[in-house]
C-alpha positions as CSV (number, residue, x, y, z in Angstrom):
1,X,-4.7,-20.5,2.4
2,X,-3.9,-16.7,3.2
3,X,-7.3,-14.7,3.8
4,X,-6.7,-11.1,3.3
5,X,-9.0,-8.5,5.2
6,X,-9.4,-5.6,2.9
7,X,-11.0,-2.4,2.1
8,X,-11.0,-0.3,-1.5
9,X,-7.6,1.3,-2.1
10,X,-6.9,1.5,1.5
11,X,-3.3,0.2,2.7
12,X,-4.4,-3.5,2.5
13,X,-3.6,-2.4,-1.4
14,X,-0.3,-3.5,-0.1
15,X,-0.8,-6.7,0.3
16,X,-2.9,-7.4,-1.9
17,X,-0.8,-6.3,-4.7
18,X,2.0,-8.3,-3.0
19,X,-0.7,-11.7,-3.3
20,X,-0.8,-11.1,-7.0
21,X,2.9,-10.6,-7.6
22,X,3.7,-13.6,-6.5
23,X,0.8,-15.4,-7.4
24,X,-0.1,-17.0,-4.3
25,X,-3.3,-18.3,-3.4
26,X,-5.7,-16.6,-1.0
27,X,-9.7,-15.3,0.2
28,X,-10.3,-11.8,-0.2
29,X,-12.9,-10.4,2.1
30,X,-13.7,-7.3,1.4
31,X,-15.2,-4.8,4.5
32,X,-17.2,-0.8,3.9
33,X,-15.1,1.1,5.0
34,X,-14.3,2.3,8.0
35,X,-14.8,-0.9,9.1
36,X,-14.5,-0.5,12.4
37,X,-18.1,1.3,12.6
38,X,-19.4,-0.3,9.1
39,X,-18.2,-3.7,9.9
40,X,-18.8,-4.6,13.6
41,X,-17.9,-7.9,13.5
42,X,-14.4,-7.4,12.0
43,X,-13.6,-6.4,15.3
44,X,-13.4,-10.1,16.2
45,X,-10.5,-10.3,13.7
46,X,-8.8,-7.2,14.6
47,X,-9.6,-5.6,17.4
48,X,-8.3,-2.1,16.3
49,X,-10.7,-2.6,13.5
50,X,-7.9,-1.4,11.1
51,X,-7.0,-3.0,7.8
52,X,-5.4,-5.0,7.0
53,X,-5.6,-8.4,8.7
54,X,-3.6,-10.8,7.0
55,X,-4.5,-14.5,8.2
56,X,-2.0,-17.3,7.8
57,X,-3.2,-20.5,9.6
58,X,-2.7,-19.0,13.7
59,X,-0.3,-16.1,12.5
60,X,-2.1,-12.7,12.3
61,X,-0.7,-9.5,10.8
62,X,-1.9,-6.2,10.7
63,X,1.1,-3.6,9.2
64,X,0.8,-3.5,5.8
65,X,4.4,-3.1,5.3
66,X,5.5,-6.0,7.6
67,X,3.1,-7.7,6.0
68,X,4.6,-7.0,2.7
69,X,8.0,-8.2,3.8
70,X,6.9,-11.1,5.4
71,X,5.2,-12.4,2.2
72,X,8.1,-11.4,-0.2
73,X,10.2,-13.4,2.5
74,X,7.7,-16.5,2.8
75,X,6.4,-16.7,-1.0
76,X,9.9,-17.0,-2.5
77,X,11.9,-19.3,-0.5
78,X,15.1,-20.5,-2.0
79,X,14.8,-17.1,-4.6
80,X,15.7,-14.0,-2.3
81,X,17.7,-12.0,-4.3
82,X,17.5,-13.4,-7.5
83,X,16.4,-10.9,-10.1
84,X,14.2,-12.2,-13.0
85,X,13.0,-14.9,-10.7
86,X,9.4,-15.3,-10.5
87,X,8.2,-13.6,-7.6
88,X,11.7,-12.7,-6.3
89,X,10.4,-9.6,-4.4
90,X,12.7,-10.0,-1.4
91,X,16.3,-9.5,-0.7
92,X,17.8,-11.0,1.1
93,X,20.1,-10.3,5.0
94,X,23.2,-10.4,3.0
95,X,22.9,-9.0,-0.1
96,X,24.7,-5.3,0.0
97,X,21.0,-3.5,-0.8
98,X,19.4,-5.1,2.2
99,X,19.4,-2.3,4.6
100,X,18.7,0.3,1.3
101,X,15.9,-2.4,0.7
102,X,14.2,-2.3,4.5
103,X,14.8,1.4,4.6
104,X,12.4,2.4,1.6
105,X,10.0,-0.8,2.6
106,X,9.1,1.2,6.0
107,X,9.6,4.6,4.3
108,X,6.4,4.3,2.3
109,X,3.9,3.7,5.2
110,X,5.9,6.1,7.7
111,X,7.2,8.7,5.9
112,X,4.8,8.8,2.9
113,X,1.8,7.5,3.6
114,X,1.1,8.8,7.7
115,X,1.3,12.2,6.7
116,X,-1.7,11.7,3.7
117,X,-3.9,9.9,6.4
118,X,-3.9,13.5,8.4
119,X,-4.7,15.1,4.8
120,X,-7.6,13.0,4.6
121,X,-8.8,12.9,8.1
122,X,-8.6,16.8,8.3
123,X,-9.1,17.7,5.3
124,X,-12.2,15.4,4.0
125,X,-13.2,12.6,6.5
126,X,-13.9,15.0,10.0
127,X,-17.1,16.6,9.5
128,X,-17.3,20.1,8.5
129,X,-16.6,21.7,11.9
130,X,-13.9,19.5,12.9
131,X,-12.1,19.9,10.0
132,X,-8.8,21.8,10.2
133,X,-7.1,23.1,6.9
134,X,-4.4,23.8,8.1
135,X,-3.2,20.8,9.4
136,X,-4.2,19.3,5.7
137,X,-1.8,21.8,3.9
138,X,1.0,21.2,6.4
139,X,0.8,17.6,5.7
140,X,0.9,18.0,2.6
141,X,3.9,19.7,2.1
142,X,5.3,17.1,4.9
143,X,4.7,14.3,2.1
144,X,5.5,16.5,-0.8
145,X,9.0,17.5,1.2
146,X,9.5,13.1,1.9
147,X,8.9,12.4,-1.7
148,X,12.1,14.6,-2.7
149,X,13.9,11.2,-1.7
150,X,12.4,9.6,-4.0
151,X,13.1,11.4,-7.3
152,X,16.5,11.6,-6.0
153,X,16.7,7.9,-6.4
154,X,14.0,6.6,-9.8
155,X,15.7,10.0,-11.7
156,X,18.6,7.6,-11.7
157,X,17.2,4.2,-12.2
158,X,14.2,2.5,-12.6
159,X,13.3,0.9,-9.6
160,X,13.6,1.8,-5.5
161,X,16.9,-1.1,-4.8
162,X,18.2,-4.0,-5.6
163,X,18.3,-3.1,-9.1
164,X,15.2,-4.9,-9.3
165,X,11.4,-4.6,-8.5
166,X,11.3,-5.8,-4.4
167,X,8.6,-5.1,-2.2
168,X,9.7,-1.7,-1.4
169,X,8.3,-0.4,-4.7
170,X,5.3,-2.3,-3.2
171,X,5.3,-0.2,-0.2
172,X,6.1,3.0,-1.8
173,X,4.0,2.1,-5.2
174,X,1.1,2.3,-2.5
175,X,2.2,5.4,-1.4
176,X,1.8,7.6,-4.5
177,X,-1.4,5.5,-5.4
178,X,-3.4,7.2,-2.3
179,X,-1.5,10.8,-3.4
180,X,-2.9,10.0,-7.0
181,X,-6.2,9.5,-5.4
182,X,-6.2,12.6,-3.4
183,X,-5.0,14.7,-6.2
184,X,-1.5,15.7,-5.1
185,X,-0.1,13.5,-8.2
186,X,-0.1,17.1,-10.2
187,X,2.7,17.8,-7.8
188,X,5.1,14.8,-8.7
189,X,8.3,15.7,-10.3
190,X,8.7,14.1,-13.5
191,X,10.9,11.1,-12.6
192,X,8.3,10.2,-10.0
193,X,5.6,10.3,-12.3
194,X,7.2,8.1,-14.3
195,X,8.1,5.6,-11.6
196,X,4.4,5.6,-10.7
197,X,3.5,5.2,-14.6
198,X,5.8,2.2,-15.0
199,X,4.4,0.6,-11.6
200,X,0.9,1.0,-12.9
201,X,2.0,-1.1,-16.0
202,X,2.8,-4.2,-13.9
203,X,0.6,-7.6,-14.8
204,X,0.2,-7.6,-10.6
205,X,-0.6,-4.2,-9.8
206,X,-3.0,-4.7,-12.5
207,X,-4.8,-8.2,-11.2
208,X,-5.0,-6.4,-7.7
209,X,-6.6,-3.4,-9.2
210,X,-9.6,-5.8,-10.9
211,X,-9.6,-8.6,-7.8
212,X,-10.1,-5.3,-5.8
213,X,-13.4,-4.5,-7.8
214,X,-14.3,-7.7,-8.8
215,X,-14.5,-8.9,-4.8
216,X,-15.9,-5.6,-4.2
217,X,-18.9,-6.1,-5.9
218,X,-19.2,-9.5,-5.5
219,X,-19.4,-9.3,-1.9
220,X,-21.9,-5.9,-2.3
221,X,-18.9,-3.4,-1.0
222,X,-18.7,-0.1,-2.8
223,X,-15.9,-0.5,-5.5
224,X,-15.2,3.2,-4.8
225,X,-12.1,4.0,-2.4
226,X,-13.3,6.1,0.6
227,X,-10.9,9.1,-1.0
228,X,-13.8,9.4,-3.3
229,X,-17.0,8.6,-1.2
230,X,-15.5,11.1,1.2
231,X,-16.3,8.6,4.2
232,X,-16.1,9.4,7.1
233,X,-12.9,8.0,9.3
């Protein structure tokens, strides 16, 4: 059984959404976030007190997008590569769109996602005199200038590589989710919009969106993302 360490809409979205695209089993455990000073205790799992923790048997993994590759590579053995598979989300070392494929998997945490974390830290989760707007509008236009690559590629065809919905869109899917949630979505070009509309459509972006809730409340977490509660980081 995988237990997944998670807070609301944070980048353990990743793997969630990963979980319920290829249907495997696994715990949820939802944590306040930040969970390093809401959750003590988590600290025991991960000492940075960061999320996510994926836990499979002794193997523990805290990069969401490693963690995403490693599950499209360990949840569809025999199927790398193999579009219309179910849960076919890898591809595999020697298919031609590997690199292309690895390349926009780590491209949505480092290029498009680190530069919103500074938005939010110094725009909304530092309190009021730490706060520096200026940093927040520079990286904003950092992401807004990263996601360029993007439209260059979905105005074209419908999905990152591959030709097929892999794990990348995973990783970048996450991506514009936090922008949507911090309100730079008003600034995606049309073929990006529509990327993010047709990801949003997916049956497992879907179940992780209510397993998200549904564990949320169960466990008495706020169902709110932080982005909205304004916590503090």
């Amino acid at each position: 059984m995988l237990t997944l360490y998670h807070c609301v809409s944070a980048r353990s979205f990743r793997p969630l959404w990963m979980l319920e695209e290829l249907r495997l089993p696994y715990e949820l455990r939802m944590l306040p976030f930040p969970p390093r000073a809401a959750a003590r205790d988590y600290l025991a799992v991960n000492p940075l007190g960061t999320v996510p923790a994926l836990l499979d048997g002794g193997l523990r993994m805290t990069e969401s997008a490693a963690i995403c590759q490693y599950l499209a590579a360990r949840g569809t053995p025999g199927v790398r590569g193999a579009p219309g598979t179910h849960g076919a989300l890898d591809v595999a070392a020697g298919d031609p769109a590997f690199g292309e494929y690895l390349n926009w998997l780590h491209f949505g945490e480092a290029s498009l996602t680190f530069p919103q974390t500074l938005v939010l830290r110094y725009g909304r989760f530092e309190p009021e005199e730490r706060r520096q707007p200026q940093v927040a509008e520079d990286y904003r236009r950092w992401f807004l200038a990263r996601l360029r690559g993007v439209d260059a590629v979905v105005a074209r065809q419908e999905h990152l590589c591959a030709q097929r919905f892999t794990a990348a869109d995973v990783s970048v899917g996450y991506a514009l989710m936090l922008a949507e949630l911090i309100g730079l979505e008003p600034e995606f070009s049309e073929p990006v919009r529509a990327y993010w509309q047709r990801l949003q459509q997916r049956e497992g972006y879907r179940r992780a969106m209510d397993a998200q809730e549904r564990a949320a409340i169960e466990q008495g977490v706020s169902p709110l993302p932080a982005t909205v509660t304004g916590t503090q980081a």
